[in-house]
C-alpha positions as CSV (number, residue, x, y, z in Angstrom):
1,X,95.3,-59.5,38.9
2,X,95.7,-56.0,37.2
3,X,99.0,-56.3,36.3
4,X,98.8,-59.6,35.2
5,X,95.7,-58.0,32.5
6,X,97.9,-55.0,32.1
7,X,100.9,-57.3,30.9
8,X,98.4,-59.5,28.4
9,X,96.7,-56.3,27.2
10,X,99.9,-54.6,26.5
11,X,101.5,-57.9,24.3
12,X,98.9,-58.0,22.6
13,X,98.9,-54.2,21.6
14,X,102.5,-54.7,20.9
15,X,101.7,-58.2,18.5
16,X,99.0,-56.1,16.7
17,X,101.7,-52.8,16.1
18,X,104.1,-55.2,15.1
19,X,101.9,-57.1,12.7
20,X,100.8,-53.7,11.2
21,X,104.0,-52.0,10.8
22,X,105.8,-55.2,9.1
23,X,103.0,-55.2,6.7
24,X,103.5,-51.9,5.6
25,X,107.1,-51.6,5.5
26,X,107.2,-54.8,3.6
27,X,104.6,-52.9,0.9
28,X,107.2,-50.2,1.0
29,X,110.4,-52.1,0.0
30,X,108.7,-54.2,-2.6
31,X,106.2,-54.2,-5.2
32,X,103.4,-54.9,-2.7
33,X,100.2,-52.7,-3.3
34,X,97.7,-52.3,0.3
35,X,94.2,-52.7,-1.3
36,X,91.5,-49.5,0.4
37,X,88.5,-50.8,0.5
38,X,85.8,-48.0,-0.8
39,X,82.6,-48.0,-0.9
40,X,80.9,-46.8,-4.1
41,X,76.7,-46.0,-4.0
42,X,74.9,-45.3,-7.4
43,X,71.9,-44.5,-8.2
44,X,70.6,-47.0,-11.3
45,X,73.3,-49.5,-12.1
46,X,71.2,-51.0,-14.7
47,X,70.5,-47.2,-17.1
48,X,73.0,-45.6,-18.8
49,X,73.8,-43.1,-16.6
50,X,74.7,-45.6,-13.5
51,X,77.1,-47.4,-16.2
52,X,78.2,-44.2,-17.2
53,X,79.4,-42.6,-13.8
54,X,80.8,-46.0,-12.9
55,X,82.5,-46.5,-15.9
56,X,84.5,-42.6,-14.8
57,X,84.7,-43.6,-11.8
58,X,87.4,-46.3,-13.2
59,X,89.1,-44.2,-15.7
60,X,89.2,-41.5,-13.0
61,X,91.2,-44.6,-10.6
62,X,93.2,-46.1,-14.2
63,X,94.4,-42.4,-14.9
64,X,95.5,-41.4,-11.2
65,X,97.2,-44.8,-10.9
66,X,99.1,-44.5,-14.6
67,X,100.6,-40.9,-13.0
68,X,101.4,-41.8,-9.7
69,X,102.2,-45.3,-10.0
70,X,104.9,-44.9,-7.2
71,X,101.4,-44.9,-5.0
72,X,101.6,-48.5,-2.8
73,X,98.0,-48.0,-1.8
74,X,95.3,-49.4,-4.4
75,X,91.4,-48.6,-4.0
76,X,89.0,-51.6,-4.3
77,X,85.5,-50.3,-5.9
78,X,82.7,-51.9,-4.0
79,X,80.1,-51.2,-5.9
80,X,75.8,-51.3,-5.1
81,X,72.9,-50.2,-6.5
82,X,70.9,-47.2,-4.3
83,X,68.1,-49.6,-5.6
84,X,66.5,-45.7,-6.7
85,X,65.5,-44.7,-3.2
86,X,67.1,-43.6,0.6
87,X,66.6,-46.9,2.1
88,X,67.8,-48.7,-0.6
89,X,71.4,-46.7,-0.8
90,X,71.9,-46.5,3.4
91,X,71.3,-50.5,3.1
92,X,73.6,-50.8,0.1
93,X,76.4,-49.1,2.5
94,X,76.1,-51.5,5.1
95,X,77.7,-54.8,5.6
96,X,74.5,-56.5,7.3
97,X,72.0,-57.8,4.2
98,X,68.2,-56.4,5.5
């Protein structure tokens, strides 16, 4: 019985570190980009400061990417508002709406 869940544990490791490796050496031979989800927190979305650190935020990304456009890898902003308080910024990082 162990072996039998040793062999089905081990194909299915092997399925997974095939799937992962094909998908990144086919980004690597053609003009494929892997999108990096990232998780970006402000403080005040709606004032002029929250617009104005997002807004370097993007040039920052737009610059990097115009200089090093060999990079595969892309960064996806998810962006949240901190909602101006603790809670309201440790909720905005999680995936489970409160």
């Amino acid at each position: 019985m162990i072996d039998k869940n040793l062999a089905n544990l081990t194909l299915v490791v092997f399925i997974c570190f095939f799937f992962v490796s094909s998908r990144i050496g086919l980004a690597m031979l053609g003009n494929e980009t892997i999108p990096v989800n990232v998780g970006v927190v402000l403080d005040d979305l709606d004032s002029m400061e929250g617009k104005a650190w997002l807004s370097c935020i993007k040039m920052a990304l737009s610059d990097f990417y115009a200089s090093h456009s060999h990079y595969k890898t892309r960064l996806v902003l998810n962006v949240r508002d901190s909602n101006q308080n603790v809670v309201g910024a440790a909720a905005a990082g999680s995936p489970y709406p409160f």
